[in-house]
N, C-alpha and C positions, 0 to 999 in steps of 0.2 A: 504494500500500500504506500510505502515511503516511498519508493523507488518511483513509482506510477506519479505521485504529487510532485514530484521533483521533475520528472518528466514531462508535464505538464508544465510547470511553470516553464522549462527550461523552451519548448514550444511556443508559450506565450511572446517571452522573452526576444524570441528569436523573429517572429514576426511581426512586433512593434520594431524588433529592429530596421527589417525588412522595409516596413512603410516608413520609418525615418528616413533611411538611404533613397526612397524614392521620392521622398518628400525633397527631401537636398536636392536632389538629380531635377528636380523638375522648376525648384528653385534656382538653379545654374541655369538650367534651360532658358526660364524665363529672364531671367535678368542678361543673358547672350543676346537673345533675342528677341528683347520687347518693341525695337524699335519694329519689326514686323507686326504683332500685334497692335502696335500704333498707327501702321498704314491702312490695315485693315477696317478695326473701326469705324472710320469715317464713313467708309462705304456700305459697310452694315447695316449702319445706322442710318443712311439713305433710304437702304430697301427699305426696310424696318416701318421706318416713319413716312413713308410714299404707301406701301399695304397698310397702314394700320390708316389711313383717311381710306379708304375704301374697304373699312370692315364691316359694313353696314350692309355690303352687296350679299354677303350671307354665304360666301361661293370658294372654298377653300382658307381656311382660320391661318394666320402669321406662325404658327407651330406646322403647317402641313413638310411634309418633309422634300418634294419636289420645288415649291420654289425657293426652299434655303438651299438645297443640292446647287439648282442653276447659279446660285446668287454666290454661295463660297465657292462654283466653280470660275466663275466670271472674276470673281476679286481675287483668286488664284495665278488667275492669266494674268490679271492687269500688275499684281506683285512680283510673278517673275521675270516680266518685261523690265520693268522697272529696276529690278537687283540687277537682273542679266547686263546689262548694259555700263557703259559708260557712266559714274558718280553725276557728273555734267547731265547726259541725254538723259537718265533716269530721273531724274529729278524733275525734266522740264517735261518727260513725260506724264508722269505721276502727277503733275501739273494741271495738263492739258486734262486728264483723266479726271480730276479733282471738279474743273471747271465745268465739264460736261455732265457730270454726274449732281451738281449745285445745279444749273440748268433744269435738265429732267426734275430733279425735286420739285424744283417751283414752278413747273409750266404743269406737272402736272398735278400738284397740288391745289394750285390755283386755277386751273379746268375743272378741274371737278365740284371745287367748289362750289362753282359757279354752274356746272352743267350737269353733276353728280354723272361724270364721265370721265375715263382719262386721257389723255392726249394722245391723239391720230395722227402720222405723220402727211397722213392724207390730208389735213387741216390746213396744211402750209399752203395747198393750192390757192386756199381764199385766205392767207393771212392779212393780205392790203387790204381788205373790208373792215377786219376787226381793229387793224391800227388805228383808228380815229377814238375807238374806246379802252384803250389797252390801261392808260392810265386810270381809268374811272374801277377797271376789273381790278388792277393792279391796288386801287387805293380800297377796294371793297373786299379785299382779302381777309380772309381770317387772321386775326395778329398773331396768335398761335404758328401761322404755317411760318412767319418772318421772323418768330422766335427760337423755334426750331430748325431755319434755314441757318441764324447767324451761331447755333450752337454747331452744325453740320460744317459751317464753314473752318470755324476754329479747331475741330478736328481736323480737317483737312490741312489747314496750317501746321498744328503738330505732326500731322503725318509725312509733310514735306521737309521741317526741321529733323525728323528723328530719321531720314534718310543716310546713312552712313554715307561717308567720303573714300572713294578710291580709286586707283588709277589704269588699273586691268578691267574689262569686260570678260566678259561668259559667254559669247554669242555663240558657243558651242551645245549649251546647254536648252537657247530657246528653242530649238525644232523639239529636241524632247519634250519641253512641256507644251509645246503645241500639239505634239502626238497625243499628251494623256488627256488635254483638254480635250481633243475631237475624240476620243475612243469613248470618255465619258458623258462625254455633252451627246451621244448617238444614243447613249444606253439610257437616259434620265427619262425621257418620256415614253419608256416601256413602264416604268412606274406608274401611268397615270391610268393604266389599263389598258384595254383594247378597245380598238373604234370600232364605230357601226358603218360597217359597211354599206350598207344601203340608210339612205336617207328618209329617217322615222322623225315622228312628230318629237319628240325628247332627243333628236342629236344633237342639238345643240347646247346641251347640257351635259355630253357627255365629254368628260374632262379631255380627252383624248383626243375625238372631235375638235373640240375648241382648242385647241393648242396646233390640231392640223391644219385648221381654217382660218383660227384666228383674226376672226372677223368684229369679235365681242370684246371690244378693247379692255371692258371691265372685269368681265372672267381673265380674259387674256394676263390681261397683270395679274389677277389673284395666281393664277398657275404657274406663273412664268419668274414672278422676282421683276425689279426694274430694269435691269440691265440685259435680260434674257429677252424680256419685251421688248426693250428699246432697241437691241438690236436686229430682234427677229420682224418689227413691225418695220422697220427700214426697208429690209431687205424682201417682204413682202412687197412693200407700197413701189419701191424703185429697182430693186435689183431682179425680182423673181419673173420670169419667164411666163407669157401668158399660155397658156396652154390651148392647143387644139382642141375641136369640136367634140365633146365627150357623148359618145353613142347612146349612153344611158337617159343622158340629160336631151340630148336632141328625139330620140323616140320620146321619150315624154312629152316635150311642147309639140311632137305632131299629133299624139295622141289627142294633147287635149283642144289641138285645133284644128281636129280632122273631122267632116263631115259631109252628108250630100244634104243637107235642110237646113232649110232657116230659122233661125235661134229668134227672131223678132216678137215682141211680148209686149201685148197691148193695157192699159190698163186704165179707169175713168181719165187720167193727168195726161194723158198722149197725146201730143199735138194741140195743147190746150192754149198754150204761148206761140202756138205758130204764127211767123210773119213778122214778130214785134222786135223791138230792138232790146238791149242786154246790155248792164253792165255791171261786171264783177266786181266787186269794193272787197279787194283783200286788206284787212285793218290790221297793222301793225299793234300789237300788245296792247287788245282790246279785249280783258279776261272779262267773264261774266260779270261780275260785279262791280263793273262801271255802266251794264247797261241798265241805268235808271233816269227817272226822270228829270229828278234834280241833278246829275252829271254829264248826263248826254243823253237830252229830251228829242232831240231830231232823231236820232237811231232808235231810241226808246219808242218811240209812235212807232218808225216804221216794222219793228218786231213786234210790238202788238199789235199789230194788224196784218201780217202776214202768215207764211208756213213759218213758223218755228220749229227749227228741228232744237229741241232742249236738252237731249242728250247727245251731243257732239264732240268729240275730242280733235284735236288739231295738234297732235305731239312731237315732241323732237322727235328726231331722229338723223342720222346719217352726219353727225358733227353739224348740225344746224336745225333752222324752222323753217327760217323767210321765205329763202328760194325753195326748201324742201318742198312747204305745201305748196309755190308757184306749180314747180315740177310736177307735184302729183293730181294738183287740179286742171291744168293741163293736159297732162298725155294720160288720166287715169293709172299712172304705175307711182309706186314709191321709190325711192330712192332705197338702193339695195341691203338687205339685212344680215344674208349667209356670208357674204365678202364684202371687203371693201372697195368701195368707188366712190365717188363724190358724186352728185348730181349734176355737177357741170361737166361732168367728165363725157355725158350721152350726147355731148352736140351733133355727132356725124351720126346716131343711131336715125332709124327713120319712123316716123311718127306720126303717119300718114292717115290713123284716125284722131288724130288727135282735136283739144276743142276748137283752133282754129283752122286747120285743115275742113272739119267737116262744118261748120259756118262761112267758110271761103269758097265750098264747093255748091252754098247755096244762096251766093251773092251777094254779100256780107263784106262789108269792109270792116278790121279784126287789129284791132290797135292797141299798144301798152301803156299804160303814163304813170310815171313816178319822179319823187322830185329827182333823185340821182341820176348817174352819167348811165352810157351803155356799158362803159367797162366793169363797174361795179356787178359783180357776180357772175362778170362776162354777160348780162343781158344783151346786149346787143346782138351776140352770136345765138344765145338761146332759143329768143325769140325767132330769131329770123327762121331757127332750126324747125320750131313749133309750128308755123306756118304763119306768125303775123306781117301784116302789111310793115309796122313799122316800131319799134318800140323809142317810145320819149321821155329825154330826160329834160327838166327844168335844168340841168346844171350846164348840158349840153346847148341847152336853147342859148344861152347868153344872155346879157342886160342885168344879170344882178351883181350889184358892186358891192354885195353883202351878202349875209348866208340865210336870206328870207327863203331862199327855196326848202328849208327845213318845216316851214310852214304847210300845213294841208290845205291851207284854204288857198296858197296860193297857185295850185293845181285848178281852182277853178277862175280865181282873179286872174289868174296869165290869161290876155287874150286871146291868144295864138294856141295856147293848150284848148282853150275853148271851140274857137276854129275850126280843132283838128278834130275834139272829141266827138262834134254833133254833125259829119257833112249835111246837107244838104239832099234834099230827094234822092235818098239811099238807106239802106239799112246797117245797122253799123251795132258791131262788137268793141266794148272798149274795155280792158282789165285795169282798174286802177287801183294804186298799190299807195297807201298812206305810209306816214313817218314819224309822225309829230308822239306818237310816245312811245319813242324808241329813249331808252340809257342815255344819257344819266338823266336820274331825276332828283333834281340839285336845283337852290334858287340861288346858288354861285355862278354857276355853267347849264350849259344847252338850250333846249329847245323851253325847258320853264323859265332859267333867266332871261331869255331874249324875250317870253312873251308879258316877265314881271316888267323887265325895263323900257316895256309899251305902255304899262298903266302907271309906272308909278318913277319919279323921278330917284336918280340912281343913289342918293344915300340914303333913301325912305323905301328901299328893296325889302320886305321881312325875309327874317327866317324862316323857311318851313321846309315839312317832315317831307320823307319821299312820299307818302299816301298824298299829302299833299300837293304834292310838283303833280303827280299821276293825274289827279283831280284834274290840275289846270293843263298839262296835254291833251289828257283826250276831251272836255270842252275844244282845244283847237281841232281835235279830228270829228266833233260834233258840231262845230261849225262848219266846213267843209261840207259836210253830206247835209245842211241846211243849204247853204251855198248853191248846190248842186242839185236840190228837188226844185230852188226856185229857177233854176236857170229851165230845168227842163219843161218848166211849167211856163216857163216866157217863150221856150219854143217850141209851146203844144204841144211834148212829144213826153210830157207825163208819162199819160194813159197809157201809150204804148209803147213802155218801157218796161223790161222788168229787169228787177236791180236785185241781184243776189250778194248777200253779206256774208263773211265769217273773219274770223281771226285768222293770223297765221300760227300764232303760239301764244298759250298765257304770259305773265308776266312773270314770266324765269330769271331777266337778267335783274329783276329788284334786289339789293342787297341786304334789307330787310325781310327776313322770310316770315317773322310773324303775321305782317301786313296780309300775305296770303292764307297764312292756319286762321283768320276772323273769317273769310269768305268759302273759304272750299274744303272738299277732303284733300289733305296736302300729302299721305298715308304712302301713296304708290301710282299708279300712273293713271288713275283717277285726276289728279293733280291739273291734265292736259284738257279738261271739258271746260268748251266756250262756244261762243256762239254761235250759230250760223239757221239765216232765214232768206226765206224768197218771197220776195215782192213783186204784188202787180194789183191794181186796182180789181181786175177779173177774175183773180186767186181768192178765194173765201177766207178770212184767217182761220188757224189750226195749228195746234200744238203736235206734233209728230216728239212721242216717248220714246222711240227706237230707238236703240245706237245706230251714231254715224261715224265718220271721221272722214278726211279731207276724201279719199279714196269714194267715197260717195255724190258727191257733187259733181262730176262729169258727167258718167250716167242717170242723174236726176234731172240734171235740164236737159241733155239732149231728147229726154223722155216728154218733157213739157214742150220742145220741140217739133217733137215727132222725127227726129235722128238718131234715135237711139235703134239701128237694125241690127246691128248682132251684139248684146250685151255680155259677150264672152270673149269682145273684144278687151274688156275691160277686167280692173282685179272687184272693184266696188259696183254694187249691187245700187237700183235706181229703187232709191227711200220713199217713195211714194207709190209704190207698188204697193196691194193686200197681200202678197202673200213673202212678201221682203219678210226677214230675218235678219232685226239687228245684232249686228256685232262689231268691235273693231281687235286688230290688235296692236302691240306694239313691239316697238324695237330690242324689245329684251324676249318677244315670244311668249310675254303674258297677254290676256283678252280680258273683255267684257261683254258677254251679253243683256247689258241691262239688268241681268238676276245675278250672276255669278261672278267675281272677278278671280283667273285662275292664273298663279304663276308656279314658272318651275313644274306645269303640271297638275297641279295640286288646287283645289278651291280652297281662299284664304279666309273668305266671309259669310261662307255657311259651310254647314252640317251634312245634311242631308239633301247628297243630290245623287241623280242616276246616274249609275257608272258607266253605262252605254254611253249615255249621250257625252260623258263629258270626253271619253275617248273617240270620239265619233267627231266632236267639236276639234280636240286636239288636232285630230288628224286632219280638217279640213281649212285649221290655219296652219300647218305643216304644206299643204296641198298649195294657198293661195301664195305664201311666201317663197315655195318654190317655184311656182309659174312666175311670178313679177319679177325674184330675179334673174331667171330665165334669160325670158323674154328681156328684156336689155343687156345681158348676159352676150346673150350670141345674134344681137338686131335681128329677133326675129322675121320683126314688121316687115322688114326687106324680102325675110324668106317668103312670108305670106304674098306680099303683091306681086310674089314673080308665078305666084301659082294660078292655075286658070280656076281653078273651083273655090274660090276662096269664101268657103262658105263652112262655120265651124260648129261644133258640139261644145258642151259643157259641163265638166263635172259640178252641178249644181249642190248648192251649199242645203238647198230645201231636201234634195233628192237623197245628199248624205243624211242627215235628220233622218229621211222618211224610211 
């Protein structure tokens, strides 16, 4: 028993010894080479704090182990470039590296902020748009992200001082670590599982998927780390190869635009507006809850006295709204969700039912007016692509020796805008596109000081809230559509007018967000419901409860037209139909139909719902999102007009249901 106790201890003994000598050994280690562990840091703590403002998206946790892989594989690379090298080059490397990686923090810290999205390299297409508000985004940031930026920076600082000094390089060593980089950067997203081969309504959810496609900038970074994303969404947007016509995907869009019968679907609203003239009033950041009486009484009559579509969304997507919902009220497609494109990017695609093509083909002169230039969103090319006669900028027109053309009313005071809007013994399309409560809303700057230092002499300017700048913009875009009922009513052409409204997007860029939790559900992409109605004196008013969203509005007036012949031309369903089926969805592949809002699959707001129907539903915005980005995908439309039969089938959204 002595022997055994003694033995024991002498075990004990000998294994605190053990962990002392590794405790030293690890203490050596680290005190050799801390200045390593001081380069690293900074970087980490990048990632780190870039995921953790996007932990909200619910979609891989900052402990998942694939994007810390990617993330110490990435700051592995950038560490042994940096040793490898020349004391001088490594330095200025580590540098360069320091500063690009500060960069991505805050661009896309401060995107999402602002967008609850992360940065697209696709964005830089229309960066010149955004630079007029960069400052206003930049000053409405979170102070947090700039507290955190200058804490990131100072690591970076340490990390650049604790760089050792020396006069030999290693360039023998960097192919190796380039070898281990790519052998393990091939194997890390076997980790994330296996992808779905065929394209189901949840592939885009599947992590595997999304890191293939990497279209979903927000998963995209949960999965990926910032530096795996940053530089895999690079080499997406600019480096990667477009690929040829994929046989899976092209039997698909023939199937579903192959047919020998005609799709054309009559219903009481057909042809009801035939003859008369139109004009679309796209309202810049005109959220529901400014259409009242007391803040914009002109808009407010003409929605209560029209169709009211009340459940409408008009949501981001595709790194934007403005042009988005142009885009998709236009040519009836949205701007694409599986991959990345820009909406300016379809200018050569062809568009040949589109809404001014097919009001062009019925004698119609079909015209733009906004106060900016053609270059701004590239409209000039756009449009001309869409098929209008002409698209107009106040900025372009000339004569203003100040920046009145920010003004909406002076869309109808320009004479010459006027001229153009109403010709003469013809019928005439006109899209007009307001301004006046666009960012910032300040009574220091923009379109609220220019319109305080109209009433009120410039030391006697008040303060006020952004709710209230909001107030006195959109009065200016509620004068304007006052402006413009009386012009049309001095040139008799009222009556036979019908004027269709909606928003192009809520007001997302407010940097107050409480201002929007008083008015709406702020919760999920409910968020995006706003306006939109049609007017005509011959139109009964009615409240229409469906879901719509922008994708609806093409096919509902060329229905009131009586041009709505094949509605399979189209992704959105004509709202004024009986047997329509509201629904919309969005850019994240969550929907609403009016009863259910469902993301990730899943219903978030009830209980008890049919399982059929909801995979039945799934599947048929899997269905519509794959036709729309299609069909601009491979310019269908082109393939269509070269064929003789061009007369198409539907897989109808009633018919799934049914």
């Amino acid at each position: 028993m002595v022997a055994s106790s003694k033995s024991h201890k002498l075990s004990l003994k000998n294994i605190k010894c053990y962990l002392k000598d590794v405790y030293n050994k690890v203490l050596v280690f680290l005190k050799k080479y801390k200045y390593v562990l001081i380069m690293i840091l900074p970087f980490l703590f990048t990632d780190i704090a870039v995921r953790y403002v996007g932990k909200d998206i619910n979609f891989f946790n900052l402990y998942e182990i694939v994007p810390n892989l990617f993330t110490c594989l990435w700051i592995y690379l950038f560490i042994s470039v940096t040793l490898n090298l020349k004391s001088s080059i490594g330095k200025y490397v580590y540098l360069v590296l320091g500063v690009v990686s500060v960069f991505l923090y805050f661009i896309n810290t401060i995107y999402f902020g602002m967008t609850n999205s992360f940065f697209d390299f696709t964005l830089l297409e229309s960066a010149k748009e955004g630079t007029p508000y960069l400052l206003d985004t930049l000053k409405n940031a979170n102070i947090w992200i700039y507290i955190f930026g200058i804490f990131i920076i100072l690591l970076f600082y340490l990390g650049y001082r604790s760089i050792p000094s020396k006069k030999k390089n290693n360039y023998d060593l960097l192919p190796i670590s380039l070898i281990i980089f790519i052998i393990i950067h091939s194997f890390i997203p076997m980790l994330l599982g296996k992808p779905n081969r065929e394209l189901t309504w949840n592939t885009w959810r599947n992590p595997r998927n999304v890191y293939i496609n990497f279209n979903d900038s927000n998963k995209s970074m949960m999965i990926s780390g910032l530096y795996e994303y940053s530089f895999r969404n690079f080499y997406i947007t600019y480096l990667k190869h477009e690929k040829t016509d994929n046989e899976t995907e092209m039997s698909f869009l023939e199937e579903v635009f192959s047919s020998s019968s005609s799709l054309k679907e009559e219903n009481s609203y057909t042809g009801k507006m035939r003859g008369k003239n139109i004009i679309f009033l796209q309202l810049e950041g005109i959220d529901k809850f400014l259409v009242k009486k007391d803040i914009m009484p002109n808009l407010y009559n003409l929605v209560s006295n029209s169709i009211n579509f009340d459940n409408h969304y008009s949501y981001y997507n595709g790194g934007g709204s403005t042009f988005n919902s142009e885009f998709a009220v236009n040519t009836g497609y949205l701007t694409p969700i599986s991959y990345s494109q820009n909406a300016y990017t379809f200018n050569k695609n062809l568009f040949n039912y589109s809404l001014a093509n097919i009001f062009k083909s019925e004698g119609y002169l079909i015209n733009a007016f906004h106060m900016n230039s053609s270059e701004y969103y590239s409209r000039g090319i756009n449009y001309a692509n869409f098929g209008y006669d002409n698209y107009y900028g106040l900025k372009d027109m000339g004569g203003y020796n100040n920046d009145d053309y920010v003004l909406d009313t002076e869309l109808i005071n320009n004479e010459e805008f006027v001229k153009l809007m109403f010709p003469s013994n013809q019928k005439f399309v006109d899209y007009i596109i307001t301004y006046s409560v666009h960012m910032p809303y300040s009574s220091s700057k923009g379109v609220c000081y220019k319109l305080l230092k109209r009433d009120y002499p410039l030391e006697e300017i008040p303060e006020l809230t952004e709710e209230e700048c909001i107030y006195i913009q959109a009065k200016e875009t509620d004068d304007m559509i006052g402006l413009l009922i009386d012009k049309l009513k001095e040139l008799d052409l009222f009556d036979d007018t019908v004027i269709v409204g909606y928003a192009d997007h809520y007001l997302y860029t407010v940097s107050d967000k409480t201002i929007l939790d008083k008015y709406k559900n702020t919760e999920n992409n409910l968020i995006n419901n706003t306006p939109f109605f049609i007017y005509n004196k011959d139109l009964k008013k009615k409240t229409i409860k469906k879901v719509t969203s922008q994708l609806n509005i093409l096919p509902t007036v060329l229905n009131l037209f009586d041009y709505l012949d094949d509605p399979n031309l189209y992704i959105g369903k004509d709202a004024l139909a009986k047997d329509y089926t509201g629904i919309t969805f969005f850019s994240d592949y969550s929907w609403y139909d009016g009863n259910i809002y469902v993301e990730d699959g899943v219903v978030t707001n009830k209980k008890n719902v049919d399982f059929e129907y909801l995979e039945k539903m799934n599947s048929y915005i899997d269905y519509i999102i794959k036709k729309n980005d299609l069909v601009l995908k491979y310019n269908y439309f082109k393939t269509l007009s070269s064929k003789k039969d061009d007369v198409q089938d539907v897989v109808d959204i009633d018919k799934i249901i049914k």
